[in-house]
VEXLUMVEX-220071 format. One line per field, with one value per residue (C-alpha): residue in one letter; z, x, y. Coordinates in nm, 2 decimals, m for minus. Example, Ala and Ser with C-alpha at 12.3 -4.5 7.8 and 13.67 -1.06 7.14 Angstrom:
2
res = (A, S)
z = (0.78, 0.71)
x = (1.23, 1.37)
y = (m0.45, m0.11)
***
This chain:
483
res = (X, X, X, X, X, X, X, X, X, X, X, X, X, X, X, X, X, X, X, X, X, X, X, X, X, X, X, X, X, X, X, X, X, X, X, X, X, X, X, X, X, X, X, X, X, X, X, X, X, X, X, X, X, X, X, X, X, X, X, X, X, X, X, X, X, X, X, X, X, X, X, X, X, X, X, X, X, X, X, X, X, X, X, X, X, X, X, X, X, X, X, X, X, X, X, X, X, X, X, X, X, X, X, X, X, X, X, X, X, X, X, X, X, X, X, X, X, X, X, X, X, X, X, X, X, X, X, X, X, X, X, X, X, X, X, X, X, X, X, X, X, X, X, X, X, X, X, X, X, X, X, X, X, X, X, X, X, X, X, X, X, X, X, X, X, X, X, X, X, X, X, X, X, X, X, X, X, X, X, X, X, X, X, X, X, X, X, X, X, X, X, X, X, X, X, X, X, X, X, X, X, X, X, X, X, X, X, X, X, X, X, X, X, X, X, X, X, X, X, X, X, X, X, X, X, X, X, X, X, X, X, X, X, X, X, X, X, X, X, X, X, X, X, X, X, X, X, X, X, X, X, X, X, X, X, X, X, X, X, X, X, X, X, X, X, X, X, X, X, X, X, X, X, X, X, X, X, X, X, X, X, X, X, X, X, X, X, X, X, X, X, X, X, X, X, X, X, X, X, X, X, X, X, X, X, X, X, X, X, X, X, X, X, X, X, X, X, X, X, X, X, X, X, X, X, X, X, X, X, X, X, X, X, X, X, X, X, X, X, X, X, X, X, X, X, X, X, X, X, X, X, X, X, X, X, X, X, X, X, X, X, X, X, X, X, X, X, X, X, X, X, X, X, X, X, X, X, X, X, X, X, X, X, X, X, X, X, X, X, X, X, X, X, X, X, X, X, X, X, X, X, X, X, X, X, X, X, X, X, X, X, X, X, X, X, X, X, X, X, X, X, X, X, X, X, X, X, X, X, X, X, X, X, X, X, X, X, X, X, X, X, X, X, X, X, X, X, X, X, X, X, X, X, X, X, X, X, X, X, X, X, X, X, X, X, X, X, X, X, X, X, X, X, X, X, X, X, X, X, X, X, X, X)
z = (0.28, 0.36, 0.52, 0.29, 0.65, 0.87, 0.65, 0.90, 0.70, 0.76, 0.68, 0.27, 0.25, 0.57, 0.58, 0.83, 0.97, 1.29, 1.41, 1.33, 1.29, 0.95, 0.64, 0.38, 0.06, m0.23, m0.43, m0.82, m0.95, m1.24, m1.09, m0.71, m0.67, m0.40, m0.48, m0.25, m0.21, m0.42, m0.71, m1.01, m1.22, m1.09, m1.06, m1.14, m1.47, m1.53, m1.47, m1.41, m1.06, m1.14, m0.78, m0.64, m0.54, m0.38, m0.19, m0.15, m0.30, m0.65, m0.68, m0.71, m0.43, m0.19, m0.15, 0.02, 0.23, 0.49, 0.54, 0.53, 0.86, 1.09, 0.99, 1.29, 1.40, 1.70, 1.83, 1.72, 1.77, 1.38, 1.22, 0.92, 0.72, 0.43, 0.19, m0.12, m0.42, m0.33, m0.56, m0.77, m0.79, m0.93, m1.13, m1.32, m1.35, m1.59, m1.81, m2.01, m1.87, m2.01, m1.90, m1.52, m1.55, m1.65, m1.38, m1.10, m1.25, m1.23, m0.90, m0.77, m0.91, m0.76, m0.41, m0.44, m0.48, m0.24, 0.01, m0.07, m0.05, 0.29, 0.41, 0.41, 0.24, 0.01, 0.21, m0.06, m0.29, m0.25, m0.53, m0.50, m0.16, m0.06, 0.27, 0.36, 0.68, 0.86, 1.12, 0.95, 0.84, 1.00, 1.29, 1.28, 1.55, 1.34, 1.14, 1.27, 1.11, 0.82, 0.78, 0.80, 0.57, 0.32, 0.36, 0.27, m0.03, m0.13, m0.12, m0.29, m0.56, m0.62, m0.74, m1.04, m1.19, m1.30, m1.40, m1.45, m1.66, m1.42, m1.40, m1.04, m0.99, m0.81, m0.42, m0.13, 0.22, 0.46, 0.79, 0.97, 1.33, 1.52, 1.78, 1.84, 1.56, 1.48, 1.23, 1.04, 1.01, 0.69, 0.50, 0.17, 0.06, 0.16, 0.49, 0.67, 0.98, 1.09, 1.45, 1.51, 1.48, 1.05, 1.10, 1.30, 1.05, 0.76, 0.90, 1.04, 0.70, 0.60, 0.78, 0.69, 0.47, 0.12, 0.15, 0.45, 0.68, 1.01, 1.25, 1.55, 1.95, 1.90, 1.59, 1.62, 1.99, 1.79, 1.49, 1.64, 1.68, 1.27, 1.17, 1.27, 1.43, 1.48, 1.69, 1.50, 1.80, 1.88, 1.58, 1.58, 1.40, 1.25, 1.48, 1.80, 2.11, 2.21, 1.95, 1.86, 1.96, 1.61, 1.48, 1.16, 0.99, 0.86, 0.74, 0.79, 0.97, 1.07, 0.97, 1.07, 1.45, 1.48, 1.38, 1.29, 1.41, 1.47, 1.77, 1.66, 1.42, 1.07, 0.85, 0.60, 0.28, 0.02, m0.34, m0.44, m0.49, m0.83, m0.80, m0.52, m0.68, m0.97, m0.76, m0.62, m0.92, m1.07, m0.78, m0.84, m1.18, m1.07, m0.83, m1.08, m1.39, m1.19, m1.46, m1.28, m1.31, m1.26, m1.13, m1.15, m0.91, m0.95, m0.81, m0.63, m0.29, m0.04, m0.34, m0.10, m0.30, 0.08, 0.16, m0.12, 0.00, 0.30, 0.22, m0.02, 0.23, 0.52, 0.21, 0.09, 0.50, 0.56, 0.29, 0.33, 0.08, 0.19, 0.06, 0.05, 0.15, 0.14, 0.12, 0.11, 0.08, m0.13, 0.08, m0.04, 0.08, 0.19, 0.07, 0.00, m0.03, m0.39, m0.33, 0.03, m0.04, m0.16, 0.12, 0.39, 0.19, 0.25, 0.62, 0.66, 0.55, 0.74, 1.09, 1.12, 1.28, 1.15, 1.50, 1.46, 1.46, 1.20, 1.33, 1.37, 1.02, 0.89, 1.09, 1.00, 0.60, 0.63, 0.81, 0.51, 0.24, 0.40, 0.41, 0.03, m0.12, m0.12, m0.36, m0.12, m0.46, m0.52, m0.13, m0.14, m0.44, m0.32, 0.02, 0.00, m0.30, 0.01, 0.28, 0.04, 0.04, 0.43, 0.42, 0.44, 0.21, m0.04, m0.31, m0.59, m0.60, m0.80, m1.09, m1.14, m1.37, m1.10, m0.80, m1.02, m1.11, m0.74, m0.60, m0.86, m0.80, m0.43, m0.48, m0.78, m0.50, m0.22, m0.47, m0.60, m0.41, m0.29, m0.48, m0.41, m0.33, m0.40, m0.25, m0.38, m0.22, m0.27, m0.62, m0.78, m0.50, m0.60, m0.82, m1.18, m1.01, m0.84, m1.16, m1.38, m1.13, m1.14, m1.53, m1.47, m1.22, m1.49, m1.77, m1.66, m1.39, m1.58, m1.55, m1.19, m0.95, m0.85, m0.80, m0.83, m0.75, m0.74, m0.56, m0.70, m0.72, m1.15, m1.13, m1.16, m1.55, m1.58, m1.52, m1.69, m1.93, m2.08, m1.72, m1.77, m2.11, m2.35, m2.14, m2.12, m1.77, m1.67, m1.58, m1.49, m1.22, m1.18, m0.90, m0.96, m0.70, m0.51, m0.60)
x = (3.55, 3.15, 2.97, 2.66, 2.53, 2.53, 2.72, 3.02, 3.31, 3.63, 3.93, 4.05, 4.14, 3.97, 3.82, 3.54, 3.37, 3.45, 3.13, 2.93, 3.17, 3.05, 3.26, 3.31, 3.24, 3.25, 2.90, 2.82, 2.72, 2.55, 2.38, 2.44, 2.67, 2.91, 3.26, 3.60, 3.78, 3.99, 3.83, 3.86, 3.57, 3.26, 3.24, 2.82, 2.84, 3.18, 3.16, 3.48, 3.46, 3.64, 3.66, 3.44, 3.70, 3.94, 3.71, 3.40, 3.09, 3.03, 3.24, 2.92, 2.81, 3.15, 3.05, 2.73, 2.90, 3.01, 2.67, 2.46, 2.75, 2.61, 2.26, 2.02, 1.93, 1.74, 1.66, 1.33, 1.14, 1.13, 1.11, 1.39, 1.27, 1.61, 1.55, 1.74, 1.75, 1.83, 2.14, 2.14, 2.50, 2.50, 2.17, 2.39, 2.69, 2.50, 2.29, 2.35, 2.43, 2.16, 1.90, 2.05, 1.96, 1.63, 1.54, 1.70, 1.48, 1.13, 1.24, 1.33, 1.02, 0.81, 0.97, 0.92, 0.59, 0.52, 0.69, 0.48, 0.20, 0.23, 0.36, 0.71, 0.99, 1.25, 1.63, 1.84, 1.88, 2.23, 2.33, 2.05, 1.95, 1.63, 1.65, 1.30, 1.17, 0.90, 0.86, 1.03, 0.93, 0.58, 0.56, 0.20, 0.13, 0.11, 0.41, 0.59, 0.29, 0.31, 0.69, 0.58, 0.30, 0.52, 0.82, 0.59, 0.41, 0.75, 0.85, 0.54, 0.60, 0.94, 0.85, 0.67, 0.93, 1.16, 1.15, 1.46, 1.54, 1.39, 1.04, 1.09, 1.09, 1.32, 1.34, 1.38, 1.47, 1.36, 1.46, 1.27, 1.38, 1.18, 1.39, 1.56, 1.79, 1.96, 1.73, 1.81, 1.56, 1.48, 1.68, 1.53, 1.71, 2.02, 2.10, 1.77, 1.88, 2.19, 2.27, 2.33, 1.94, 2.05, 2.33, 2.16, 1.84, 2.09, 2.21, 1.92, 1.82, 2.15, 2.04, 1.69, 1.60, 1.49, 1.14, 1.15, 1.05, 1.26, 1.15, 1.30, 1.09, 1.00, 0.86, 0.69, 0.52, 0.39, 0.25, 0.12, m0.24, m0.29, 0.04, 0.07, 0.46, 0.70, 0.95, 1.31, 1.52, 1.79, 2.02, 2.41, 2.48, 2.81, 2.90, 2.62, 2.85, 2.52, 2.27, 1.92, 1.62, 1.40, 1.04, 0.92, 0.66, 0.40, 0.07, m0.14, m0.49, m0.68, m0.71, m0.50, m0.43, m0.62, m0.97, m1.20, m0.93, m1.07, m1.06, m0.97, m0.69, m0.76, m0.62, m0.35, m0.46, m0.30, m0.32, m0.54, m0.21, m0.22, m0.62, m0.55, m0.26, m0.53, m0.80, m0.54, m0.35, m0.72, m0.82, m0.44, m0.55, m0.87, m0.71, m0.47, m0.67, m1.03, m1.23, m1.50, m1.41, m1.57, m1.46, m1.72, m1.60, m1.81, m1.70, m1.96, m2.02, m1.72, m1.47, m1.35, m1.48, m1.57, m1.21, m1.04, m1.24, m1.12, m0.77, m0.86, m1.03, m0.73, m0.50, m0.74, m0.76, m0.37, m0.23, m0.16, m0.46, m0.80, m1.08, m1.43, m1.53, m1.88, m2.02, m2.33, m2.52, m2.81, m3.06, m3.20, m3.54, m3.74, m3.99, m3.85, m3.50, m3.48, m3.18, m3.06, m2.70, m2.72, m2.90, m2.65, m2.39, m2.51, m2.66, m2.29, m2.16, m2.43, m2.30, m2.62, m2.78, m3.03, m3.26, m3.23, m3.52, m3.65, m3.55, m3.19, m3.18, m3.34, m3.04, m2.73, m2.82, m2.87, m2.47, m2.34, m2.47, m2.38, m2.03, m1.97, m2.21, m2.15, m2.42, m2.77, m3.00, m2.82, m2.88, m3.22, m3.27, m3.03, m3.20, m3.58, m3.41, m3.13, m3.43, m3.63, m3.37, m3.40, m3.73, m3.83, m4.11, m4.27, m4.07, m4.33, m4.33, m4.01, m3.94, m3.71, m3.45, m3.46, m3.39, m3.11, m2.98, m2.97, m2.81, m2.59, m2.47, m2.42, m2.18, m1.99, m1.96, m1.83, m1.56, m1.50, m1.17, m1.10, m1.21, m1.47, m1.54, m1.85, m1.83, m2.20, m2.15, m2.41, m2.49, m2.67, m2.97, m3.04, m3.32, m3.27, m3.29, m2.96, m2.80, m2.95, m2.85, m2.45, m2.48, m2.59, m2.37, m2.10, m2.24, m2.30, m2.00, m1.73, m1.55, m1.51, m1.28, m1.57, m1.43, m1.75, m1.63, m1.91, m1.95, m2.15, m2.19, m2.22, m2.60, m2.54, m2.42, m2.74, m2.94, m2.81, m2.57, m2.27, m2.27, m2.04, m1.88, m1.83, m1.76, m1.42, m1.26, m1.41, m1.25, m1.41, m1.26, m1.37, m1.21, m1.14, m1.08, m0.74, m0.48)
y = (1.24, 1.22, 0.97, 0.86, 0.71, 1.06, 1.35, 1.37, 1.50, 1.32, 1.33, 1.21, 0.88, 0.77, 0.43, 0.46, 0.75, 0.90, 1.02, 0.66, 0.42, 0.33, 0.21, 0.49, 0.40, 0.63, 0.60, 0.62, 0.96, 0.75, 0.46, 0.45, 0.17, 0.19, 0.17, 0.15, 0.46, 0.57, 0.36, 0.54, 0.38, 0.22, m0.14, m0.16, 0.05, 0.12, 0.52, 0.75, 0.83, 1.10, 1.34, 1.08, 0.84, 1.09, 1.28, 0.99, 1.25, 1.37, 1.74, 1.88, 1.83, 1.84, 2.25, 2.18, 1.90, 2.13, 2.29, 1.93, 1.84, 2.14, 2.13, 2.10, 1.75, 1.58, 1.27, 1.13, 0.77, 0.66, 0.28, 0.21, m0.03, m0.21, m0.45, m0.55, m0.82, m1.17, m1.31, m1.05, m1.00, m1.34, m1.27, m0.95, m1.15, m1.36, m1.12, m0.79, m0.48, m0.28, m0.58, m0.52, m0.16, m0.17, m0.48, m0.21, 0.11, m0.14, m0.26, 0.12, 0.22, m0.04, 0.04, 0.39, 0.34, 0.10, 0.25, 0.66, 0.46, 0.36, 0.70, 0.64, 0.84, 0.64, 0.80, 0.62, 0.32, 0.17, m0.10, m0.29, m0.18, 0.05, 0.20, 0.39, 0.58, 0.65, 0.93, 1.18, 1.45, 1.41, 1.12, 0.90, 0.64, 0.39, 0.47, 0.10, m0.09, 0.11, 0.01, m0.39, m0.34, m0.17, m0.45, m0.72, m0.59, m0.51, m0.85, m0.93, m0.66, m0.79, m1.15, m1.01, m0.80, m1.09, m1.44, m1.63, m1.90, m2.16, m1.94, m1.82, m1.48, m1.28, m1.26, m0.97, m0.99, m0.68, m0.59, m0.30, m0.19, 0.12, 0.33, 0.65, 0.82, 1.12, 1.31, 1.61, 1.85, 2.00, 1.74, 1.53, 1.19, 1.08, 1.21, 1.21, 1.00, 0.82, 0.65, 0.28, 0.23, 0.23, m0.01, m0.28, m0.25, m0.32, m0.61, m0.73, m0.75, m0.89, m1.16, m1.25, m1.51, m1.46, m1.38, m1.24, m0.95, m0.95, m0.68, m0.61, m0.54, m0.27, m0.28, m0.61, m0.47, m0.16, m0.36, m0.66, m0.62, m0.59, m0.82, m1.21, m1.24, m1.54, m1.56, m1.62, m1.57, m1.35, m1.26, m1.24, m0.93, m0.81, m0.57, m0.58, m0.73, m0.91, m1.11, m0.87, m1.08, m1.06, m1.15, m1.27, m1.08, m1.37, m1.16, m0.91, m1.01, m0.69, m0.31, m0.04, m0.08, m0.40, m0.29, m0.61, m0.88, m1.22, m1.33, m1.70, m1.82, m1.64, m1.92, m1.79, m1.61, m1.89, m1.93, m1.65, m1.38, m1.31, m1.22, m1.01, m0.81, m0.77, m0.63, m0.35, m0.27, m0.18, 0.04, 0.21, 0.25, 0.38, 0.60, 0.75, 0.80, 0.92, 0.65, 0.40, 0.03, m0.28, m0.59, m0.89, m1.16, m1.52, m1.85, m2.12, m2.09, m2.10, m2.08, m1.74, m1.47, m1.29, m1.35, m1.20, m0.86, m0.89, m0.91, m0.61, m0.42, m0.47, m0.31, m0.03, 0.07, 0.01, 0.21, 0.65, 0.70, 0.83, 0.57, 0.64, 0.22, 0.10, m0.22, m0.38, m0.75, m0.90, m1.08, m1.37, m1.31, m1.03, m0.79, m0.44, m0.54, m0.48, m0.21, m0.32, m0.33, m0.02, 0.12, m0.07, 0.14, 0.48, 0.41, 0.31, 0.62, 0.78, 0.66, 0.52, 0.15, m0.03, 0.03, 0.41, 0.62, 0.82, 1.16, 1.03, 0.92, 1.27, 1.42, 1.19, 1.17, 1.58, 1.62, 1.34, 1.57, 1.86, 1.72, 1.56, 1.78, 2.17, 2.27, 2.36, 2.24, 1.95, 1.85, 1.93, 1.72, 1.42, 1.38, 1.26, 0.99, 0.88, 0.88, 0.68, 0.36, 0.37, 0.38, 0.66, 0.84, 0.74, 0.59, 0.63, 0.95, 0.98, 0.80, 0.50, 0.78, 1.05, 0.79, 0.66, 0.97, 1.10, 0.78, 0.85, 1.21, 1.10, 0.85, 1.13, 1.38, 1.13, 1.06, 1.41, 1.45, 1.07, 0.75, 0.56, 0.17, m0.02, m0.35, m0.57, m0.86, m1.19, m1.04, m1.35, m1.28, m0.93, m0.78, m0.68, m0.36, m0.34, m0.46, m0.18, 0.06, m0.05, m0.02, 0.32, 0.41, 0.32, 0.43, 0.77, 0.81, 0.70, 1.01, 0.97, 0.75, 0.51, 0.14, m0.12, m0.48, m0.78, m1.06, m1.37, m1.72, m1.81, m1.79, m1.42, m1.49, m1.71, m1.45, m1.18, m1.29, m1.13, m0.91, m0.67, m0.76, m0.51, m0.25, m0.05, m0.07, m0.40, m0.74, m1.06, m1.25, m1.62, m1.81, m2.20, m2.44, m2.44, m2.71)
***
C-alpha cells in the first residue's frame, strides 16, 4: 500500500505508513475522496474501488509505485499552504449529488487559479482539501508571502461560489507553514514533498477558524513587512508533543516585500470587496483575451476611489504576472498640464525625476524605446512625440493625430508581450484633451491588453456626458457612501 503523503510503499493492509507516520487512506480514482482501506466503493460518489481498496492506489498506477519510492529527493526550505471548505460535509449531506460536484469543480478551479497565479503549484486536492506549494520546482524569495497572499484571496474567492439558503456564502480556513521538507525532484502533483512540515500545515489548518489564514514563524517572519499579523497563540495540534505558536493573517498593506508601506496604521480596507474583485477579474479578463478595457471609477471626494487603487495596485504587483503599471494625476491648475498624467506615466517608465536635465531625459526615453520598441523607424518616429510631453521640443510641430497616434503605439508596444495599466487619477481636472486621447487610445488599441481605469469625482460626467457609454469592454463604477 502507497502513501498519498510521501510514496513509501508498505506493506497491504497497513494502516499507517512506516516511513511518515501518516494514516493510509485509499483515494478515489473518480473524484479524490479518500476512503478507508479496504473500502470497496467510495463514500463521496459511490465508485467501485475496485484494486484501490486492497492495495490503496488505482491499478494503474501500482506499476509506477515502485519507481515514484526511489526517485531522488532532497531537503529544501519550501512554504505549504492547506485550506478546505468549511461544513461542507454537512453542506452535501443536504443537497444533490450532481450539485456537490459542480460546487467542488468551481471551487478546484478557483484554487487552481488562485494559487498559479501567485506562483504556486496545486500538489493535490483531497475531498474538499487543496494542498499547494511554493519552492518547488523553482525557489523565489518571496515564495512565503506569496503562499499568504494566495491563502487569503482564496478565502476571498471561496465566498462567491455558493450561497446557501440563508444568503451566506461558503467559508475556507487556510493554514500555511514554511520550513524544510523532503522534495522529490522531477515529480508533478501528488508526491512533490512529504515530512512532518505537511502534517503540522494540515492541522494547523484543521484548526483555524472559518475565515481564516493561520501561518506558522516562519512564515509570518518572512511575510511580514507586506502582510499585517496577529498573534493567535500557540496551537495544540493532533499529534505535535508541544503546542505550535501561530499568527493570523489580517491583510495585506504594502507591495511585494514591503515596498510603499506606511509607516502609520493603514486603516483596514472595509466594504468596498465586491468593487475590488470587479476591478481584478477585468484586468484577468484583459490579461487573457489581449482586448483594452475601461473602467470609469467616480464617487465625491474622499468616497476612497485612491484607495481602491491601492488595494488594486498591492494585487497587480503581488501576483506571478509581469504588469506594465503607470499612473498618473490631473492638476488642477497650471499652464501646460493639459497631458500631465500622461507625461508622469511615461517619465515613470522612463526611470526618470521631475528635476532631471534635459540630456538625461534625451538618454532614458532613447534606452525605454530601445527596450519595448524593436523597430529603429518606429523609434525614431515615437521619440521627439515622448520628448514633447516632457517638455521637450516643440509641440506644434506635429499635429494633434500624429502625437496621438505616437503616444499610442508606445503604450501598444509596452504591452505587446505583458499587459498594460493606465491608472488617470483626478480625471474631472483634466482637459478635453486627455479625454479624447483615452477614447483614442481605445478606439484604436482595442486589440491589445491595455487596461485604462479612471479616477473622478461626478463632475467628470458633467462635463462630458455619457463618458464611456456605449463602448464594448467598459464598466462604470460609482462608489456610494459606506453603511
Amino acid at each position: 500500500m502507497t502513501c498519498q503523503t510521501c510514496g513509501t510503499v508498505n506493506l497491504a493492509g497497513a494502516k499507517f505508513c512506516s516511513e511518515c507516520g501518516g494514516r493510509l487512506l485509499a483515494g478515489c480514482p473518480n473524484c479524490g475522496a479518500t476512503n478507508m482501506p479496504g473500502a470497496k466503493f467510495c463514500s463521496d460518489c459511490g465508485t467501485h474501488l475496485g484494486a484501490t481498496a486492497s492495495s490503496g492506489v488505482p491499478a494503474a498506477s501500482q506499476s509506477a509505485a515502485p519507481a515514484r519510492a526511489t526517485a531522488t529527493t532532497e531537503r529544501r526550505v519550501v512554504t505549504v499552504l492547506f485550506a478546505d471548505l468549511v461544513g461542507f460535509t454537512s453542506l452535501a449531506a443536504d443537497r444533490d449529488s450532481e450539485a456537490v460536484r459542480d460546487l467542488l469543480s468551481r471551487y478546484f478551479d478557483a484554487a487552481r487559479e488562485v494559487v498559479e497565479r501567485y506562483g504556486g503549484t496545486v500538489e493535490k486536492f483531497i475531498g474538499d482539501a487543496v494542498m499547494a506549494v511554493w519552492g518547488t520546482p523553482v525557489a523565489r524569495e518571496g515564495d512565503a508571502e506569496w503562499a499568504v497572499r494566495a491563502a487569503l484571496d482564496l478565502l476571498v474567492a471561496v465566498r462567491t461560489l455558493d450561497s446557501g439558503a440563508d444568503g451566506r456564502g461558503l467559508e475556507a480556513r487556510a493554514g500555511v507553514l514554511t520550513g524544510e521538507a523532503a522534495v522529490t525532484l522531477g515529480a508533478t502533483g501528488q508526491g512533490m514533498v512529504a515530512g512532518d512540515l505537511v502534517n503540522t500545515a494540515s492541522r494547523l489548518q484543521s484548526v483555524a477558524p472559518p475565515g481564516t489564514v493561520l501561518v506558522g514563524e516562519a512564515t509570518q517572519r518572512a511575510a511580514s513587512s507586506a502582510i499585517v499579523f496577529e498573534a493567535a497563540g500557540p496551537q495544540v495540534l493532533k499529534g505535535k508533543t508541544a503546542p505550535v505558536p501561530a499568527w493570523r493573517a489580517l491583510r495585506v498593506v504594502a507591495k511585494r516585500g514591503g515596498e510603499g508601506r506606511s509607516e502609520g496604521l493603514e486603516a483596514p480596507f472595509v466594504g468596498r470587496d465586491d468593487e475590488l474583485r470587479l476591478l481584478k477579474d477585468f484586468f484577468h479578463a484583459t490579461s487573457r483575451e489581449r482586448r483594452a478595457r475601461l473602467l470609469s471609477v467616480t464617487g465625491v471626494a474622499g468616497i476612497g476611489k485612491s484607495r481602491l487603487a491601492w488595494e488594486f495596485l498591492k494585487y497587480i504587483d503581488g501576483v506571478l504576472e509581469t504588469v506594465w503599471w503607470h499612473e498618473g494625476r490631473s492638476p488642477a491648475l497650471g499652464e501646460g498640464v493639459t497631458f500631465w498624467a500622461l507625461g508622469e506615466m511615461v517619465r515613470r517608465r522612463a526611470g526618470l525625476a521631475e528635476t532631471d536635465d534635459e540630456a538625461t531625459t534625451r538618454e532614458r526615453v532613447a534606452a525605454t524605446l530601445l527596450e519595448f520598441v524593436p523597430d529603429e523607424t518606429e523609434r525614431r518616429w515615437i521619440e521627439p512625440a515622448l520628448l514633447t510631453l516632457l517638455g521637450i521640443g516643440d509641440a506644434a510641430a506635429r499635429s494633434r493625430d500624429e502625437l496621438f497616434a505616437s503616444w499610442r503605439t508606445f503604450f501598444e508596444r509596452v504591452a505587446t508581450e505583458f499587459p498594460a495599466v493606465l491608472v488617470f487619477e483626478d480625471l474631472h481636472w483634466a482637459d478635453p484633451g486627455l479625454l479624447d486621447f483615452i477614447d483614442h487610445l481605445l478606439e484604436w488599441s482595442s486589440n491589445s491588453p491595455i487596461y485604462v481605469i479612471t479616477l473622478a469625482r461626478p463632475e467628470l460626467l458633467e462635463r462630458r456626458p455619457g463618458w464611456g457609454a456605449g463602448r464594448r469592454n467598459f464598466v462604470a463604477l460609482s462608489l456610494e457612501p459606506l453603511t
